[in-house]
N, C-alpha and C positions, 0 to 999 in steps of 0.2 A: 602472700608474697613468697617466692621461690628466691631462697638464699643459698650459694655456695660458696663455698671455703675449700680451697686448698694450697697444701704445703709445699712449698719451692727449696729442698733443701741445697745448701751451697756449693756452686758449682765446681770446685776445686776438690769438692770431699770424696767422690766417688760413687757416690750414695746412688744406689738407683731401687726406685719404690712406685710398682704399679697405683698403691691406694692411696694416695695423697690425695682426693677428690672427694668432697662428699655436699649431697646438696639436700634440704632440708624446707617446707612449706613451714612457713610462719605466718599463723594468720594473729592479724593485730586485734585487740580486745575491744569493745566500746564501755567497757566497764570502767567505770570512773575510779573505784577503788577498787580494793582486795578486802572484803569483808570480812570479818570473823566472828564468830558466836560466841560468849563465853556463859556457860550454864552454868551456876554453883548452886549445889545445894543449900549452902548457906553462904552468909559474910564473911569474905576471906582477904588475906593481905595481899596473897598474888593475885587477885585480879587488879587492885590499884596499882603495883607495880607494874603490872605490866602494862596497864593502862598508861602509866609514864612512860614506858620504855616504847612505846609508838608513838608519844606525843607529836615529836620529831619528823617523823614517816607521815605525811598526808596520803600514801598511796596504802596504807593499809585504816580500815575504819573498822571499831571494837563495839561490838553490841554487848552489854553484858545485860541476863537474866537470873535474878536471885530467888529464894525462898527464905522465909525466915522460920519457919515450922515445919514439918513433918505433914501436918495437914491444908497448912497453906499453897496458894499457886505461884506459878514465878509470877515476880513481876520485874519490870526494866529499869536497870539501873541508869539514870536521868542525868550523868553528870556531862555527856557528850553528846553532840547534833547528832541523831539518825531516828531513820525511820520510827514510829511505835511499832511494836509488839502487844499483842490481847495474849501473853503469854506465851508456849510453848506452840511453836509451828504444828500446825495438825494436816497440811499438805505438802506433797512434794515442790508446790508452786512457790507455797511461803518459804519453804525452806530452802530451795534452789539457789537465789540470792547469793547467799551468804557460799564462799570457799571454802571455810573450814569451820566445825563445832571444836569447841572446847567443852569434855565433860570434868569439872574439878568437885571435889569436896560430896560425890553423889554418894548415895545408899542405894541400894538394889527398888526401894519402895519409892524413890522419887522418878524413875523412867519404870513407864508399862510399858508392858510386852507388845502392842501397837505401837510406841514409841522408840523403840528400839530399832521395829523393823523399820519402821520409816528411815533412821540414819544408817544401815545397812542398806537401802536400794539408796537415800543419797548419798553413798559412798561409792559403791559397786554401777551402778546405773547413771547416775551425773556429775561424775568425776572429783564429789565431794573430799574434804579432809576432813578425819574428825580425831583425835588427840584427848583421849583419858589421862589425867593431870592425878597425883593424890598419894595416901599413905595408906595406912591400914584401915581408915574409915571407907576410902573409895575400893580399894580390892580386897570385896569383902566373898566369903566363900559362898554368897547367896547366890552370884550374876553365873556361879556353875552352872553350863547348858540353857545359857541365855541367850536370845539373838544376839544381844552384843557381846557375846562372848566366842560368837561367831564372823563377828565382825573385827575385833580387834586380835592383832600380832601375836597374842599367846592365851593360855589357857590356864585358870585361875585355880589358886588351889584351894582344894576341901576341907585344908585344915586354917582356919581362921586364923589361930595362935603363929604360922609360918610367919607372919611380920614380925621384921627384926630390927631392935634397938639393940645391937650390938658398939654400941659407942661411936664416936664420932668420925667421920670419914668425908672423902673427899671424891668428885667425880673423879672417874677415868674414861678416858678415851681408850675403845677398841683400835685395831689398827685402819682400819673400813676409817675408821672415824679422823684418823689423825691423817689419810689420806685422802679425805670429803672437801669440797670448799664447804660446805655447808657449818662444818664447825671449825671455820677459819677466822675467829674473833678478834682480832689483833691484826689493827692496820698497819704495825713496825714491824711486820714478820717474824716475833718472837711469843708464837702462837703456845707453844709448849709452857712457857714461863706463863703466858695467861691461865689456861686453865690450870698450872700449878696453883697458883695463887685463888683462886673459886676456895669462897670457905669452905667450914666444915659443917657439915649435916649429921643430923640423931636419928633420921628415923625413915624407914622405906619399906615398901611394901615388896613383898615375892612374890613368884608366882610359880605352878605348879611347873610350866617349862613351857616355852618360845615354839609357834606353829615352824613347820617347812617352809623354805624361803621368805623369813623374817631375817630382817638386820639390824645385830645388833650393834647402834653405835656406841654405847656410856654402859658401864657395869660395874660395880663395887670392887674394891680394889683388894679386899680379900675374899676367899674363899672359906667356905666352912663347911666342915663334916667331911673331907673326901670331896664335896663335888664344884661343880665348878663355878666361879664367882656370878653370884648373882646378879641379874640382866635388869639396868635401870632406863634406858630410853630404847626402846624396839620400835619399827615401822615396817610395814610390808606395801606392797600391792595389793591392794581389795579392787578387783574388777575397775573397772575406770577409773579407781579412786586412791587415797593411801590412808593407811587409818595407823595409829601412834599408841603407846602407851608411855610415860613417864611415872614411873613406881616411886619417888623421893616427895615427902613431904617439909612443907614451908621452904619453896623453892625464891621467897622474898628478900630470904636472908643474905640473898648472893647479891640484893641489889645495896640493902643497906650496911653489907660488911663493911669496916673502914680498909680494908686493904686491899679492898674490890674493886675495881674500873668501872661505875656505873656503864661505861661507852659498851664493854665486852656482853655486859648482861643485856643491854638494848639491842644489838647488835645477833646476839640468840635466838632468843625469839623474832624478829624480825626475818634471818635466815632462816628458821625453826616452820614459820607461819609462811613462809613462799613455800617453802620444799612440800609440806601437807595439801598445797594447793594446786601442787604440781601435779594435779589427775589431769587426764584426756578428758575434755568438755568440747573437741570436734565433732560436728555433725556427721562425719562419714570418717571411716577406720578402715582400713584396709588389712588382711588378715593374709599371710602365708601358710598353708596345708604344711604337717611336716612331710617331707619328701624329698629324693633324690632331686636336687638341682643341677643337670647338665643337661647339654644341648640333644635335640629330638626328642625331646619329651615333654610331656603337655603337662606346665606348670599352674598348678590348683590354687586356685585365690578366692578369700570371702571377701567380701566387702559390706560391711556393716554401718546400717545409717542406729544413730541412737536414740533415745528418748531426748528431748527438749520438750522443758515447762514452759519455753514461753515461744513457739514458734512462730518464726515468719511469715509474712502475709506473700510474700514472692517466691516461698519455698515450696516449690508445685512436685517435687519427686522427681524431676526428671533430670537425670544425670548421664554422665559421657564417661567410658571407661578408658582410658588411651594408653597405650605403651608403649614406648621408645627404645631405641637400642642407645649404646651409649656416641652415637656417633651422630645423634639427634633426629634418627631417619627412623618413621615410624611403622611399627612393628603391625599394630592393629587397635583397631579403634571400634566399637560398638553403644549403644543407646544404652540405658541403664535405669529403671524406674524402681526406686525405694521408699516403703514406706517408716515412720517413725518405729523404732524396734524390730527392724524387718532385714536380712541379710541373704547375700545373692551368692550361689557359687561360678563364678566364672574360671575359664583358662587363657595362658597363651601357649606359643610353641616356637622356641627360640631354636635357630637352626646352628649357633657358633655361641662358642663363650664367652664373656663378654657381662658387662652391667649392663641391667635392662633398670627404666625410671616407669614405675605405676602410677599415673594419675588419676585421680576422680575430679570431674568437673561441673561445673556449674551452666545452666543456660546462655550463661551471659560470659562464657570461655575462664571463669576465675575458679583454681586449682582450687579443692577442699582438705582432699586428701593426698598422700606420696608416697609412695613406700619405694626402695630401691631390690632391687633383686640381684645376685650376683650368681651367675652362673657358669660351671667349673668342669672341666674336663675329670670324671674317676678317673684311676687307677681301676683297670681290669681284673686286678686279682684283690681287691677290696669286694668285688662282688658275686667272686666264683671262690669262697673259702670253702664253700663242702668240698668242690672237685679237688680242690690240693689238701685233705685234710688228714691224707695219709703222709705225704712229705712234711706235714705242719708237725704229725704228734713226730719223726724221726728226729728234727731239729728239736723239740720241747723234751726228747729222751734224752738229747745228748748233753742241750742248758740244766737240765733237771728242774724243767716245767712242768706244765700242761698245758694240750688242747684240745678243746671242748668244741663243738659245734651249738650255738647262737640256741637254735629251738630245744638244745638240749638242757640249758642250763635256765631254767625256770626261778629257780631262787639262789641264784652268785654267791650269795653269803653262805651258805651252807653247802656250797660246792666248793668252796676256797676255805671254810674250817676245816671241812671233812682232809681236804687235800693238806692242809699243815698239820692235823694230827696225824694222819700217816707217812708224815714227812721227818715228825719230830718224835712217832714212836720208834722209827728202825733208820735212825742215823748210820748212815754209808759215807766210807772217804769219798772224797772228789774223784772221780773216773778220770785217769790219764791218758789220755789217747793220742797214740805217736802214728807220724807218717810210716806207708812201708817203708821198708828197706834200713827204718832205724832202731834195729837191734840184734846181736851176736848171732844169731842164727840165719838171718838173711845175706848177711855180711859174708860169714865162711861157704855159702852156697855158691854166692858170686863168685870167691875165690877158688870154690875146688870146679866150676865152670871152664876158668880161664887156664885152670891146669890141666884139664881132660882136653880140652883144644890144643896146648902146645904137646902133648904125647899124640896125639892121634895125627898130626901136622910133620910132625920129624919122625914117625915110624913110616909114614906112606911120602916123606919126603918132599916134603910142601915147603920146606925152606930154602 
């Protein structure tokens, strides 16, 4: 289903806003629930709480699998209706199911390296969530250069001892965090005084430091040594999927404090387990090239169908690629055949600027995919900066800048050190620069001008 939303601001305001339109394919699930996995290494108290804390929620259902030994197998904890389990998923078919894994209370010796990779492609490839839960028992310095340590939001450290029981603390909320619905706990809107009130916790695990575009929302509320407060809930984007780490141990405590809102702690995870779930599990993805988007130019698009464990019997590959301008009159339309893991490059060629709507479609005319394009008139001298790059450094002499030309500057960082050290070893005044004509010497010229005209005026008698 093709859903739009747009903003009508009040007419008296003055307001005027090209982007108030946007429209969005929402395809509806036949998935009865929202599944979850929770794997613990051994018996622990947060998986009963949490287990309560969705009793509530029929739309999410909790598989848990335990071990009680070192050398023993998971087996399924029986206290709720679902499926059986013969243990630990050993396909992507079995595993597919289920939205998100929970890994709590593990050791490096309870997931092999087959096991591992399995939850990296169902995270990355079928839009999985999968969420590392633990203290110093689960981030242990072993999983260094593990597949799942390539799979989850940061990168473990090699010194074991890094876990810190530095006394008792309290979550915080980053700023990302306290401006997320995601941890918006408190249905009276006095969300702040909620998480003020989250007990106190002894003990959490570190880690060596947070990958590139990881976010972090929760982090210890002090710092130690110089660096910066250590990173307690992280999530990124892993390929079609999002994958979590939560570094605080006996996360239970929050439900049985007495001055805890069991609602706030239900209400977490609950928000917690949609957002990790919230990978792309669409059949067909629509991809933009990076590139200049303006009109006369042949705009580059992939289109990717993805792996599905459990494909349809009517889903024959054959697809419709359509494009519209925003005035619903269509741009171009073409046949489109893909197969499972298989992605196509197409173009179009938009003649004015303008929103252009990308659709992928079905045999039977039903949207899969959407992507919107907006296309933009440059600026001309955005992409002729060599030709003006002799009037660019004249203005950058007189700001006391710099400029550089694009292909010259291979590593920024060490062209903009290099430039504040020789900026900050031969400090110069500020350069004052006045109009002609303003100062004592320009002045008197004018004036002995205006006196050589009235003698030469009244000696040949000009008056």
């Amino acid at each position: 289903h093709t859903y739009t939303v747009q903003l009508f601001p009040p007419s008296d305001s003055g307001i005027k806003s090209p982007k108030t339109k946007a429209s969005a394919v929402v395809r509806v699930s036949d998935e009865e629930s929202l599944r979850v996995l929770y794997l613990q290494g051994g018996l622990t108290w947060d998986y009963k709480f949490i287990r309560l804390a969705l009793e509530n929620d029929p739309s999410i259902q909790l598989t848990g699998l335990s071990r009680t030994g070192s050398q023993s197998r998971f087996f399924q904890n029986l206290e709720q209706e679902a499926p059986l389990l013969e243990g630990f998923p050993e396909t992507l078919e079995e595993l597919s199911p289920f939205r998100v894994v929970v890994l709590a209370n593990l050791k490096p010796s309870d997931l092999t390296p087959p096991q591992q990779s399995l939850l990296s492609r169902y995270c990355s490839e079928y839009g999985g969530g999968v969420l590392m839960v633990g203290g110093s028992g689960t981030f242990n310095a072993s999983w260094v250069n593990s597949p799942l340590e390539q799979l989850l939001p940061v990168r473990f450290s090699p010194n074991t001892f890094r876990n810190r029981q530095a006394g008792p603390f309290r979550l915080k909320l980053t700023p990302a965090a306290e401006n997320s619905p995601l941890f918006q706990i408190s249905q009276e809107g006095d969300n702040q005084t909620a998480w003020a009130n989250t007990p106190l916790f002894t003990e959490y695990a570190t880690v060596e430091n947070t990958k590139a575009g990881a976010q972090v929302w929760i982090e210890h509320p002090r710092s130690f040594a110089g660096r910066q407060p250590d990173p307690l809930l992280i999530t990124q984007q892993f390929g079609s999927g999002v994958s979590g780490v939560f570094c605080v141990q006996n996360l239970w405590r929050w439900r049985l404090a007495k001055q805890s809102n069991t609602d706030h702690y239900d209400r977490f995870w609950r928000q917690l387990f949609r957002h990790l779930a919230g990978g792309a599990r669409e059949p067909i993805v629509v991809h933009i090239k990076d590139q200049v988007l303006e009109p006369n130019v042949d705009i580059q698009l992939v289109v990717e169908r993805r792996p599905n464990p459990n494909p349809s019997e009517n889903d024959t590959g054959n697809y419709r690629l359509r494009v519209m301008d925003e005035k619903q009159q269509l741009l171009t339309e073409e046949p489109l055949i893909l197969k499972p893991g298989q992605s196509r490059e197409l173009s179009f060629h938009p003649k004015t600027a303008g929103f252009y709507t990308v659709t992928v479609l079905d045999r039977n005319d039903v949207p899969l995919a959407q992507r919107s394009v907006e296309i933009q008139e440059i600026a001309k001298e955005f992409l002729q900066t060599a030709c003006n790059m002799d009037n660019l450094k004249q203005w950058a002499n007189l700001s006391g800048g710099l400029a550089i030309k694009a292909e010259d500057c291979q590593n920024f960082g060490e062209v903009l050190a290099q430039w504040n050290e020789e900026t900050s070893d031969t400090p110069q005044p500020p350069r004052l620069v006045k109009p002609a004509g303003i100062n004592g010497w320009m002045m008197a010229a004018l004036v002995g001008c205006f006196c050589a005209e009235w003698i030469l005026r009244k000696r040949w008698g000009l008056f």
